[in-house]
N, C-alpha and C positions, 0 to 999 in steps of 0.2 A: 359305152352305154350312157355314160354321164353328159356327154358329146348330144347323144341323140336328145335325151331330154331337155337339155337347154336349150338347142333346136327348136322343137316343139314347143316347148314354152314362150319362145322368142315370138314363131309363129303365133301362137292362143293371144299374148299380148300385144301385139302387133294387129292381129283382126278385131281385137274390144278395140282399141284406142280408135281404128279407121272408123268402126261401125259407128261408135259415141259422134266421131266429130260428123259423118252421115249423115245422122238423128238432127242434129244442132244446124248443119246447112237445108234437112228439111224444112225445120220449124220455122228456119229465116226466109225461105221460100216460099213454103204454104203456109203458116202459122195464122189463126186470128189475128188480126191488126187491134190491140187494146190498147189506151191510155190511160195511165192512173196520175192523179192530182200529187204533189211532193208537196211534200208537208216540214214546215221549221225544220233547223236541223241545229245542232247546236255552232253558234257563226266561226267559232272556233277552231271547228271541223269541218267546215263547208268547204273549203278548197284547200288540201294540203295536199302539193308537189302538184302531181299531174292526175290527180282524181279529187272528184267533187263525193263527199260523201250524204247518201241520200235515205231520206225516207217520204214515206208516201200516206195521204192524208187517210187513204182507207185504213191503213192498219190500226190509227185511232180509233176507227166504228167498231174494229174487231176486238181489240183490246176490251172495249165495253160491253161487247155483247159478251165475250169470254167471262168477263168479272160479276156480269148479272147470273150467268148460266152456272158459274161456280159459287158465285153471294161469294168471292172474295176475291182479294188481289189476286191478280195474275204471280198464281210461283211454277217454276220451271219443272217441278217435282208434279205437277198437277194436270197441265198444260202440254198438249204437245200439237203435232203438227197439222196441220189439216185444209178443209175446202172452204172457203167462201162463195156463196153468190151472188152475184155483182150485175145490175140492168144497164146494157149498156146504150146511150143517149145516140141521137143521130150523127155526132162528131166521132163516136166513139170511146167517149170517155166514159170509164166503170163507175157507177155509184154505187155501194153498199147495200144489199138486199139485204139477207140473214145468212148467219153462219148455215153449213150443208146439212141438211137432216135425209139427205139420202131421195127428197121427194122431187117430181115431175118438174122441169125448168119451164117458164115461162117465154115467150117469145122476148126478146132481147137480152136474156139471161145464160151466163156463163159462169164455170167452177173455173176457182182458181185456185191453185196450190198457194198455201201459207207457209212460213215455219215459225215457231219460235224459239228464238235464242236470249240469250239472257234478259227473260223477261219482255223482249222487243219483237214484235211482229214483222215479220220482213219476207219481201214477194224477188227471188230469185239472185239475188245483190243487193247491199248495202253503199258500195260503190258504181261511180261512172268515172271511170280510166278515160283521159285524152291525153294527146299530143303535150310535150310539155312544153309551157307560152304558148295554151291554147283557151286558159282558164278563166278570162274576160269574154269570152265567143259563148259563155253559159251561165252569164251571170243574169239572165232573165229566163232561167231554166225552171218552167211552172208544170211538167210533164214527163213522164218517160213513157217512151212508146216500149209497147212489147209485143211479143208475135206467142199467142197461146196455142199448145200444140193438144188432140185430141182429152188427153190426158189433162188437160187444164194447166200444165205448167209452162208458168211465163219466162220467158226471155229478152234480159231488156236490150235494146235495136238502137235506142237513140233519144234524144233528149228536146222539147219541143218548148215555145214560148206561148205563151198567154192563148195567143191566136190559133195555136196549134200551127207554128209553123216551123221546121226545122233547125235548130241551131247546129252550130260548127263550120268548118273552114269553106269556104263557098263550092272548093272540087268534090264535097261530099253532098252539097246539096238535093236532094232528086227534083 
């Protein structure tokens, strides 16, 4: 009996993990194509090993819209996760609307899943993982592209310059 059910469990977890990774190659196929602005990071932490670690300029507009809406610092006890929405420009890049109150989107506007973590605003990773001596190919890295899926949650795709043009090893180019 013990036999069967480890079985079936094997099975149960075996079909979440297929479905999840499923979900994650939809989003990379059909997903909204979004860009968000990267914002300072501490230069400390900008490239250690084989990821660049990143933050992005909106979550400063949300942080402030958070701290008005609370009249205080952003504490973690206060604070939790939620929508922004974001118009986004003909390039595709989000700019900052207002936090979600749940009302009608306007034409070029989209939710997007937030969290916060210790006290930090952060849109799906905090990291970008590359090859390792790969970490000079993203050092004019002014963008992360992401692919937003019905549910407004982003998934970062790749890492873009100034011009919005793809950074990394040239066979990854599109």
């Amino acid at each position: 009996m013990a036999r069967v059910i480890a079985i079936i469990a094997l099975i149960f977890i075996l079909g979440a993990v297929n479905g999840s990774i499923w979900q994650k190659e939809q989003q990379l196929a059909n997903g909204r194509i979004v860009y968000l602005e990267l914002a300072p990071v501490d230069p400390r932490s900008l490239m250690q090993g084989d990821y660049m670690a990143l933050r992005f300029a909106i979550g400063n507009s949300i942080s402030s819209a958070l701290r008005e809406q609370l009249n205080s610092l952003i504490q973690p006890d206060k604070v939790s996760d939620g929508y922004v929405i974001v118009k986004l420009d003909d390039s595709r890049v989000a700019g900052f609307q207002r936090l979600d109150t749940g009302d009608p989107l306007a034409a070029n506007e989209i939710r997007l899943y937030y969290r916060v973590r210790n006290s930090k605003v952060k849109f799906a990773t905090n990291a970008f993982f590359f090859q390792e001596g790969d970490a000079n190919l993203y050092n004019d890295a002014r963008y992360g592209q992401f692919r937003v899926n019905d549910k407004g949650e982003p998934l970062l795709v790749a890492m873009f310059d100034k011009d919005l043009s793809k950074l990394g090893p040239e066979q990854d180019k599109d």
